[in-house]
C-alpha positions in Angstrom: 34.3 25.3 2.9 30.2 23.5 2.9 29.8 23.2 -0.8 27.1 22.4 -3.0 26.2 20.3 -6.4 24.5 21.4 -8.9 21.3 19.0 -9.6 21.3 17.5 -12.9 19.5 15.0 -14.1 21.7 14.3 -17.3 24.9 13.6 -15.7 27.3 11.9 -18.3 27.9 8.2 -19.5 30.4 6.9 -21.6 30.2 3.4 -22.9 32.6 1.0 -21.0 34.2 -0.4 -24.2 35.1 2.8 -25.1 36.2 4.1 -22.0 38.0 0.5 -21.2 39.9 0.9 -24.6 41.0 4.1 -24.8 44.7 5.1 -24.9 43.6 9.0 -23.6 42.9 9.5 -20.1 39.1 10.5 -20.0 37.9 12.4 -16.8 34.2 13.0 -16.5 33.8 16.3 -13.6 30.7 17.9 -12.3 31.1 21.8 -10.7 30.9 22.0 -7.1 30.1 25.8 -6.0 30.1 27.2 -2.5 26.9 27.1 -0.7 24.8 29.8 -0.7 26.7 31.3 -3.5 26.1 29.3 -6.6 28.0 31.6 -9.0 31.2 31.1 -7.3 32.9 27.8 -8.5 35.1 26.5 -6.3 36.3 22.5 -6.9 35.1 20.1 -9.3 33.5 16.6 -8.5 35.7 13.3 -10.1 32.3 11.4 -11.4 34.3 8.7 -13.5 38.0 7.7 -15.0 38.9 5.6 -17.3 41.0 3.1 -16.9 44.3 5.2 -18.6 43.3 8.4 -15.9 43.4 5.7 -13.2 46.8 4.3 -13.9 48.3 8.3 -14.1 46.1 9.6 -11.2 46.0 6.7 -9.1 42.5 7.1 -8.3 39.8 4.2 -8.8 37.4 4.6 -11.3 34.4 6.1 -9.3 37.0 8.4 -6.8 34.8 9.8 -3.6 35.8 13.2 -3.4 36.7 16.4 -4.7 39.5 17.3 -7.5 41.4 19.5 -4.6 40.8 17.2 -2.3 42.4 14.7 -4.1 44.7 16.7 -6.0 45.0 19.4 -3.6 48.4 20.5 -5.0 47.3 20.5 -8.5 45.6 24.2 -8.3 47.3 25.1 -11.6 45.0 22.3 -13.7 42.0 23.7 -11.1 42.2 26.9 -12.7 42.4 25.6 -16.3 39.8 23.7 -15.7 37.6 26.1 -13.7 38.0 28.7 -16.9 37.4 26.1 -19.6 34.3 25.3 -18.4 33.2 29.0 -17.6 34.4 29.8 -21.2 32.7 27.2 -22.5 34.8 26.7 -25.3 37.7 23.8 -25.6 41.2 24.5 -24.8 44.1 22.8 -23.6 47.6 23.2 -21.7 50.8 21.3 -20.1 50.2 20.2 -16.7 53.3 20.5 -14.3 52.2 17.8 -11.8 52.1 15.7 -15.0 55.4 16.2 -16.7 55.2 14.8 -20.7 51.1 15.1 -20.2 48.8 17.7 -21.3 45.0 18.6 -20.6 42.3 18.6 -23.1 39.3 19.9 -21.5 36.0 21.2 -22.8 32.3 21.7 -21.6 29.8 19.4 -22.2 26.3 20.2 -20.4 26.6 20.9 -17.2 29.7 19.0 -17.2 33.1 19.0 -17.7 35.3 16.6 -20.0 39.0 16.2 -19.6 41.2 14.2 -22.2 44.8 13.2 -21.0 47.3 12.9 -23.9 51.4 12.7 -23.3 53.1 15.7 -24.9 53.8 15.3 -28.6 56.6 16.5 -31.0 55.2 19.4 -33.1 55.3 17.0 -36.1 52.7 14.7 -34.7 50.6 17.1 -32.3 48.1 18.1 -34.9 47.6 14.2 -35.7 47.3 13.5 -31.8 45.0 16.1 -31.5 42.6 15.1 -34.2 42.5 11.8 -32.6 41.9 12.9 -29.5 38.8 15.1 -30.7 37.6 11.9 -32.9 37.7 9.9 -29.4 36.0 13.0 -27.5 33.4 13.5 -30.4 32.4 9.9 -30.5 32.3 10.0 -26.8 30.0 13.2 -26.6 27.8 11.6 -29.3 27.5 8.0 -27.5 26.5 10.3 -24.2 24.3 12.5 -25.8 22.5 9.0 -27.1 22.8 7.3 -23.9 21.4 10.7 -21.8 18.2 10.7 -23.8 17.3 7.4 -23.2 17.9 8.2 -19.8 15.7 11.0 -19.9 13.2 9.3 -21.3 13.2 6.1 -18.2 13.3 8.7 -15.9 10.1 10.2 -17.0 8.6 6.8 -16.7 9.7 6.3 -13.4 9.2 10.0 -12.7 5.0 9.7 -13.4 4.5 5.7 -12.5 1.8 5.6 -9.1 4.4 3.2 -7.8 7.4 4.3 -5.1 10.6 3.1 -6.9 14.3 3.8 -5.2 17.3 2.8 -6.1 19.8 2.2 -2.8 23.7 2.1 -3.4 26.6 0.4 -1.6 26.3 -1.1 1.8 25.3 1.9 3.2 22.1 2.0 1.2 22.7 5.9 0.0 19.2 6.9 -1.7 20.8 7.2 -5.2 17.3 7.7 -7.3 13.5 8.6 -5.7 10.7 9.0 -7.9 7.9 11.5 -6.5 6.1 8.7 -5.2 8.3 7.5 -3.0 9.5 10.4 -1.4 6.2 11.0 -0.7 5.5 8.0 1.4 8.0 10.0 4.3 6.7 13.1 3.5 8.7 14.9 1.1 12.0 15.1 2.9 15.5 14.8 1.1 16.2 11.4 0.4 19.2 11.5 -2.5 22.7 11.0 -1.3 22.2 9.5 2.3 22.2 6.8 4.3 18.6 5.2 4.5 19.5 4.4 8.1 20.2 7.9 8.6 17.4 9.7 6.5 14.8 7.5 7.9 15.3 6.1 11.6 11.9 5.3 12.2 12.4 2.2 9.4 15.4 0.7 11.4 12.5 -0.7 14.4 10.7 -2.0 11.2 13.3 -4.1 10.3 13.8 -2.4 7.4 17.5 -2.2 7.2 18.1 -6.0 8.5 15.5 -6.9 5.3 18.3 -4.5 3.4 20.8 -6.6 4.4 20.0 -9.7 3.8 18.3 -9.2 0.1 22.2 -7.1 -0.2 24.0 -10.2 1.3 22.1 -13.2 -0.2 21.5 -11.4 -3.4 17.7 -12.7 -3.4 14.8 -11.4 -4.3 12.1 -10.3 -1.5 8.7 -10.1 -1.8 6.8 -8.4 1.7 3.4 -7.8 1.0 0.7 -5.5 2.8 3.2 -3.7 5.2 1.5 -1.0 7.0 3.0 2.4 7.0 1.6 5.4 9.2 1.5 8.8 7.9 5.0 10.8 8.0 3.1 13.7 9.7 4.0 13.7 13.4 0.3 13.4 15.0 -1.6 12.9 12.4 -4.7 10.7 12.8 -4.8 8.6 9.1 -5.1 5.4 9.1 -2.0 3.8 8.1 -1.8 2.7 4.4 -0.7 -0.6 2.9 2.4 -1.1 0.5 3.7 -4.5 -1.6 6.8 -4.5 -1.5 9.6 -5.8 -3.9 13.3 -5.9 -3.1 15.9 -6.6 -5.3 19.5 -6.7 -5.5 21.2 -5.7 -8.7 24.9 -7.5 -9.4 28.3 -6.7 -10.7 31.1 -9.0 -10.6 29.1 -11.4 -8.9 27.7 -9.0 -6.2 25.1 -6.8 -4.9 26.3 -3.3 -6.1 22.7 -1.9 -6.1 19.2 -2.3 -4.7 16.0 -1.6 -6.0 12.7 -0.8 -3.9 9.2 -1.1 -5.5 5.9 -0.6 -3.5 2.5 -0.6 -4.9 -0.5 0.6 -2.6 -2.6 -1.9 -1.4 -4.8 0.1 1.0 -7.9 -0.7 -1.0 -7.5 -4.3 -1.2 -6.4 -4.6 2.4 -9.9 -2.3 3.6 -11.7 -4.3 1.1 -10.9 -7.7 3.0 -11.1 -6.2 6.2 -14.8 -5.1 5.6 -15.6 -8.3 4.0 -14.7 -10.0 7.6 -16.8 -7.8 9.4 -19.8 -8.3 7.6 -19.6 -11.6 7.2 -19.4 -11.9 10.8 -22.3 -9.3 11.5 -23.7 -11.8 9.3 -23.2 -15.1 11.0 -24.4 -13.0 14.0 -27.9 -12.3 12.4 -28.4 -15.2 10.8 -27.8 -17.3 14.5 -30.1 -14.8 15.8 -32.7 -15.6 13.0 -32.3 -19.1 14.0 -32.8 -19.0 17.2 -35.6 -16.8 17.5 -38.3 -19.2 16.7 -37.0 -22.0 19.0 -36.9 -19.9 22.3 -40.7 -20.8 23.4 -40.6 -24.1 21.9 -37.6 -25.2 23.9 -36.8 -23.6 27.0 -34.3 -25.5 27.9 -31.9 -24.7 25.3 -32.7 -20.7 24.6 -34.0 -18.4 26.9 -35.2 -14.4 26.3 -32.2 -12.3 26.7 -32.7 -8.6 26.7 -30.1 -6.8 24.1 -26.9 -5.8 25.2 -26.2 -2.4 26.0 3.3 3.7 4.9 22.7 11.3 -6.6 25.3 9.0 -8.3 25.0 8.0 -11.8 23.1 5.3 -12.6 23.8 3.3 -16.3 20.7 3.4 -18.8 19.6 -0.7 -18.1 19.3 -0.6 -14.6 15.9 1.6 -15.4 15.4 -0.4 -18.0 15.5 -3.2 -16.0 13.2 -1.9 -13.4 10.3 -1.3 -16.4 11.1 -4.9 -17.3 10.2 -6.2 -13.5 7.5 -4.2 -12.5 4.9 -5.7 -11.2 2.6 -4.3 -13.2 2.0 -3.6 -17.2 4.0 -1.3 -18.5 4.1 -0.4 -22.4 5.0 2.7 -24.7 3.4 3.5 -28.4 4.7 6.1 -31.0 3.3 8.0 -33.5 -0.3 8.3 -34.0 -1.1 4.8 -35.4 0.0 4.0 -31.7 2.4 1.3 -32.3 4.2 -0.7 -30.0 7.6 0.7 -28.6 7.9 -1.4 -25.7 6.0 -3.8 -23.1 7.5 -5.4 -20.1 6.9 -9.3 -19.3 3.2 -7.9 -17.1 2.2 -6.2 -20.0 2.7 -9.6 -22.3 0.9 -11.1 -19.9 -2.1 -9.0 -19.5 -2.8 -9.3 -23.1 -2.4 -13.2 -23.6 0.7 -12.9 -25.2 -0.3 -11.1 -28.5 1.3 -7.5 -28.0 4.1 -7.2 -31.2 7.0 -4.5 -31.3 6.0 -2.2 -34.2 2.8 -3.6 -34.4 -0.8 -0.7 -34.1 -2.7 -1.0 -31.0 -6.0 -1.3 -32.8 -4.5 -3.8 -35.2 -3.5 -6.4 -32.5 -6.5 -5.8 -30.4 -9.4 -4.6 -32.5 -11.8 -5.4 -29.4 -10.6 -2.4 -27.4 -11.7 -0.1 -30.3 -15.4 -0.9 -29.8 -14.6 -0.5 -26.1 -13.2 2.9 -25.9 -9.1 2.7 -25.5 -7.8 3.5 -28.4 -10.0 7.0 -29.0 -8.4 7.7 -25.3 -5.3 7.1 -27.2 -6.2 9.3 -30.1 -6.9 12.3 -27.7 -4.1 12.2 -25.6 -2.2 12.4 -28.9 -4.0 15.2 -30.1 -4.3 17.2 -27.1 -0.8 16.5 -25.3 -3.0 15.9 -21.8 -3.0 12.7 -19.9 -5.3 10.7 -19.2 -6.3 8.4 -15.8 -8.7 5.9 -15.7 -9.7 4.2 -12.5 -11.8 0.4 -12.4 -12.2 0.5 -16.3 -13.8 -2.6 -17.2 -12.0 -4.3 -20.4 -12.2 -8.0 -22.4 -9.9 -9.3 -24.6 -10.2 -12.2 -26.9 -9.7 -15.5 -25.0 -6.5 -17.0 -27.0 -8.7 -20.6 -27.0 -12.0 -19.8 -28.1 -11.6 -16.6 -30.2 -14.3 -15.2 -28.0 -14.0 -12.4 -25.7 -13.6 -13.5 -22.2 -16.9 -13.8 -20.8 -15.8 -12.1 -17.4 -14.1 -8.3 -17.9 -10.8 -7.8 -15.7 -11.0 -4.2 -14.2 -7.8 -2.0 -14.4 -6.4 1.2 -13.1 -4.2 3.0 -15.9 -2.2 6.2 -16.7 -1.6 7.2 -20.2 0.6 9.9 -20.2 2.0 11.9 -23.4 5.7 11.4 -23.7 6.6 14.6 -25.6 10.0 15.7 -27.5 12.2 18.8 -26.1 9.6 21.5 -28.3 6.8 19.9 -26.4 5.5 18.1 -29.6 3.5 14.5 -28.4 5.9 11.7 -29.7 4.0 8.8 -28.0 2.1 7.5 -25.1 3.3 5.9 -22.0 0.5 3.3 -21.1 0.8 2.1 -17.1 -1.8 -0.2 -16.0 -2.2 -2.2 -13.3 -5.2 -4.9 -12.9 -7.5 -4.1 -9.7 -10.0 -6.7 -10.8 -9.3 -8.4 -6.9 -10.2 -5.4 -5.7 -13.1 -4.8 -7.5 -14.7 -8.3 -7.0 -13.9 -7.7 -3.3 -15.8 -4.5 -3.5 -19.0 -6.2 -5.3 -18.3 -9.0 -2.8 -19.0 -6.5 0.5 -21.4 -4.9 -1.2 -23.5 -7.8 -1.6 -22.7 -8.8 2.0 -23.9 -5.5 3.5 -27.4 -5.9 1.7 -27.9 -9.5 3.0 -26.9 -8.3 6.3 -29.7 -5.2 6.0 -32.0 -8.2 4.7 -31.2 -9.9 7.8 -31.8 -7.7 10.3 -34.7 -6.6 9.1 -35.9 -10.0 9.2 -34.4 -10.1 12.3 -36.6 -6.7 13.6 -39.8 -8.7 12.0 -39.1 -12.1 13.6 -38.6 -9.8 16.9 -42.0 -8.0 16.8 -43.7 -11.6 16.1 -42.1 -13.0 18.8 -43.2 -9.8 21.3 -46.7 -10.3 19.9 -46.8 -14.2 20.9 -45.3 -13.5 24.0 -48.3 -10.5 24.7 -50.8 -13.1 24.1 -49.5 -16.1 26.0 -51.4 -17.1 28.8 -48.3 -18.2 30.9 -46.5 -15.6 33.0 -42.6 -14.5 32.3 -40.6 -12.2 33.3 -36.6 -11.7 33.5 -34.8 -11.0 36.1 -31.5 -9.6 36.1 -28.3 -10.0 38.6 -27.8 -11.1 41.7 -30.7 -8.7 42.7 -32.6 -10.4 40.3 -33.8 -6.9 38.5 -36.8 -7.2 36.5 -35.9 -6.4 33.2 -39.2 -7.9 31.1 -42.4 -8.7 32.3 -45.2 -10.3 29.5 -48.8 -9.1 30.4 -49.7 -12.3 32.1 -47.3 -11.6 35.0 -48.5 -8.1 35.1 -52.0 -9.2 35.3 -50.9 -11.6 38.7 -49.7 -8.2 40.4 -52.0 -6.1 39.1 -51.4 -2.4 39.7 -47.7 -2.7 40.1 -44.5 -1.2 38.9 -42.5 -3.8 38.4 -39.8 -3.0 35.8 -36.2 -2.2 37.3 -36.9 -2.9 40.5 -35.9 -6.1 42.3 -37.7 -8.7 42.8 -37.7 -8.1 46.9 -38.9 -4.7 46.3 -41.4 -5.3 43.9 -42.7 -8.6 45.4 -42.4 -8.6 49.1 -44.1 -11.7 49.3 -41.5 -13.6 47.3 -39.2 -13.4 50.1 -42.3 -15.0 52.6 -42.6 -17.9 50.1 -39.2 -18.9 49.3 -39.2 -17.4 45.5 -36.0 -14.9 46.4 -33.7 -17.7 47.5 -35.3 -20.1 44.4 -33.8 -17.4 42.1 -29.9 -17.0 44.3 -29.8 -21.1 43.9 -30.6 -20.5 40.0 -28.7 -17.8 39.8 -25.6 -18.9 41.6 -25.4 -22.3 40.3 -27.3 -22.4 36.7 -29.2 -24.8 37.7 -33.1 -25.4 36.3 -35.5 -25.3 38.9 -39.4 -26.7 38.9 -41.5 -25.9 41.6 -44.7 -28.2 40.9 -47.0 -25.6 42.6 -45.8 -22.6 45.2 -48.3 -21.0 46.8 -48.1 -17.3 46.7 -49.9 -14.7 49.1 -50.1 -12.2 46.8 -51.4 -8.5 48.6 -53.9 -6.7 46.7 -54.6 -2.8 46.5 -57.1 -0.9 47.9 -59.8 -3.1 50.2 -59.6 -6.5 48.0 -58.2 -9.0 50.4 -54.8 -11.2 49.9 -54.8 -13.5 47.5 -53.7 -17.0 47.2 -52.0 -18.2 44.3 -50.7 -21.6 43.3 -48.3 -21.2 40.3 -46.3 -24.0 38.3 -42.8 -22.3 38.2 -39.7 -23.1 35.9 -36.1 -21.0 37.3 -33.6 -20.9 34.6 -30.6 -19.1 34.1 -28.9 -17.7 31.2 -25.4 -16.8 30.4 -23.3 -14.1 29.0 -19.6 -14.5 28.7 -20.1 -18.2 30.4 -21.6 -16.2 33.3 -25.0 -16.4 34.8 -26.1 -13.4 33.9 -29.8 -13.3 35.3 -32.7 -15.7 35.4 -36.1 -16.3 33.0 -39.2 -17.4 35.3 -42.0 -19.0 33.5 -45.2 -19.6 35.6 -48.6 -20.7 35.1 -51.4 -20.7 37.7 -52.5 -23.9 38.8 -55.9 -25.0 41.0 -53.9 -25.8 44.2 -51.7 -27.7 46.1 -49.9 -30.4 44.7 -52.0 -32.9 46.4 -55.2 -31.7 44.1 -53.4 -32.0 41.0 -50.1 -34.1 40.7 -46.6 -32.8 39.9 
């Protein structure tokens, strides 16, 4: 028969020296109902046994199934048990499958408690039995203790921006998710099963061989900036960026559980990624800026190139311990004076060591009254409403100097209102974790992107003087593209040799006809093909006029040179000047 639990986040814990020690057999069990039906109870779940239930049950201490599947003659005690905790009241009776043993069972919460005493003469029953109620009332009292403080981690964990799991057994069964995690796979059920089976898409990650070996070894891992994409099947996000910590927590020597911590990193990750790109759009500019002015003054080095076209009990320290190991700060004040409650080791270090258990907030750091934090602190009390603060600038007195610190560290933090069970604002639950990276990398590419507008708009200026010097030079250039040898620029000076033609994006044997006569078409397939610079001392040039002017004769000085793209000859820049004539008249 499919059954189901009911949730509960206060599921019971007894101390182990009580529990160890204890003559009575002490049975914790948690109500299983059938699915679909959840007024119908219908087996119980064994959540712990002392060590005097073990020896009479045979069961170990944390059993893995049911109470009739265990026990599945024992329907008798099922039934006692089953109206105890419907009744609600505390009651007890002889079991048969335990002859000399009877059943002390009563309801505590959600659960059910079940004391195991042998049969006693009438003459010392009553004494038994007020022993056994001391034992169960001390036990009930320990839990109810223990359960609050539970509680009260589990809201911590519960509002915390960071993903924290806890992973059981070799199996890694999700035992605890706060919201945050289960949102990084997109809400699905996580509690109770396998990782490898809740989440296949981690196992080509390497996720559950990283499991292993952290599970294995025992040893910390650190894994920072992993990309995850979104859990939406064909969604276009980009994928976020998590830190990472996994760590294994022992008993007897050995992993029992793990713990998972990631802290988004997105921002810091983009951040750096952007400062790249400018810098390199940067560089870029500024070797453009450089080379501008030394095209025309040395040809032979630079030539004019046209512009490219991602439940099982758990005891009270484990969360405890996670607070202490966050990897950020992590503190709690009480009362309205805001005193200290509790910091972890990142909170002591963000304030320099001076934060003192019991100690007022404004009295240990009377520099974050004049900056704001502690009327935050004053409000949230008041009002019950928390409060989120993102890049908040904040000093602190420099432990050498007495000073404050000349530069501010910028933090992200969560003060939420940790309130009592008739909503009344006990405290504050400060969670902060320092972005001041982030932020400098921010300033950082902001500063880079105005340089590199600076830049190019030097660059546009240095462009439109160069155009101008070029308009007014008397020598003749053009560029000629490909192995066509397209004319791509033409200054006015080679314009004004061919007058009345078009000459731009045409080639050069369509434009100029007489090129091909005079040997200037296969000058530019040598330069093209081979990159090397050509001089022709003086080529004479029929040039054919419009209209009824007769042919021309021209003797031009030319200079062939290729340039490159890619390492490939790309086109060629032709320089020429007219000179008087042959180069018998004149010299080379």
């Amino acid at each position: 028969m499919p059954l189901s639990v009911v949730p509960s986040l206060t599921e019971l814990v007894i101390p182990a020296g009580l529990l160890d020690t204890s003559e009575t057999g002490i049975m914790h069990f948690q109500p299983l109902y059938a699915a679909g039906d959840p007024a119908r109870l219908v087996d119980f779940k064994m959540l712990r046994l002392n060590p005097a239930a073990q020896r009479l049950l045979g069961l170990p201490e944390f059993p893995t199934g049911s109470f009739l599947t265990l026990r599945p003659g024992d329907t008798a005690a099922f039934q006692f048990y089953r109206f105890t905790y419907l009744a609600g009241e505390a009651d007890s009776q002889n079991l048969s499958t335990l002859p000399g043993w009877q059943a002390l069972a009563q309801r505590q919460g959600p659960q059910l408690v079940v004391s195991l005493m042998p049969t006693a003469r009438p003459s010392q029953d009553a004494a038994r039995r007020a022993a056994a109620d001391g034992a169960l009332a001390r036990a009930q009292q320990a839990n109810q203790q223990l359960t609050q403080e539970r509680e009260a981690l589990r809201r911590v964990l519960a509002h915390t921006p960071a993903a924290i799991c806890l992973l059981r057994g070799p199996e890694y069964r999700f035992e605890y998710v706060n919201p945050a995690f289960a949102q990084l796979f997109g809400g699905r059920p996580l509690e109770g099963l396998p990782a490898a089976e809740v989440l296949p898409e981690v196992l080509n990650q390497g996720f559950i061989a990283l499991l292993d070996r952290v599970y294995d070894t025992g040893e910390t891992f650190l894994e920072a900036e992993v990309p995850l994409a979104s859990p939406q099947p064909g969604s276009q996000q980009h994928p976020q960026y998590f830190n990472f910590t996994y760590q294994a927590h022992l008993e007897d020597g050995h992993a029992d559980r793990l713990s998972v911590f990631a802290y988004n990193a997105t921002e810091q990750v983009l951040a750096r990624q952007q400062i790249q790109h400018l810098r390199e759009e940067l560089q870029a500019a500024s070797a453009a800026l450089a080379a501008a002015p030394q095209r025309l003054e040395n040809p032979d080095k630079h030539v004019l190139t046209p512009p490219a076209d991602r439940p099982a009990v758990e005891p009270p320290h484990l969360l405890h311990l996670i607070l202490e190991q966050l990897p950020a700060a992590v503190a709690a004040f009480v009362g309205p004076g805001h005193r200290f409650a509790f910091f972890n080791d990142g909170y002591q270090v963000l304030a320099s060591g001076r934060a003192r258990l019991g100690h007022p907030v404004a009295d240990l750091f009377p520099e974050l009254v004049a900056q704001g934090f502690t009327a935050i602190l004053d409000e949230i009390y008041a009002t019950g409403q928390p409060y989120w603060g993102e890049r908040q600038p904040a000093r602190l007195y420099a432990l050498v100097s007495g000073q404050l610190a000349p530069e501010p560290k910028y933090i992200d933090f969560l003060y939420q209102p940790l309130k009592s069970a008739q909503g009344q604002t006990q405290g504050i639950l400060a969670f902060i974790v320092d972005v001041t990276e982030q932020v400098l990398a921010q300033q950082q590419a902001e500063a880079l992107r105005a340089e590199a507008q600076a830049a190019t708009y030097r660059q546009a200026q240095e462009g439109t003087a160069l155009q101008e010097l070029l308009a007014h030079t008397s020598a003749a250039i053009a560029l000629v593209r490909g192995p066509a040898h397209q004319f791509t620029y033409v200054n006015p000076a080679f314009e004004r040799l061919f007058p009345g033609r078009a000459l731009l994006g045409k080639a050069a044997a369509e434009a100029l006809p007489e090129a091909i006569t005079h040997n200037l078409v296969a000058l530019l397939d040598h330069v093209h093909q081979t990159g090397e610079t050509r001089v022709v001392p003086a080529m004479p040039l029929t040039v054919a006029q419009f209209g009824n002017q007769l042919a021309t004769v021209l003797y031009l000085a030319i200079t062939c040179q290729a340039y490159r793209e890619n390492g490939q000859s790309a086109g060629v820049s032709l320089l020429a000047v007219e000179v008087s004539g042959p180069p018998h008249l004149h010299g080379s």
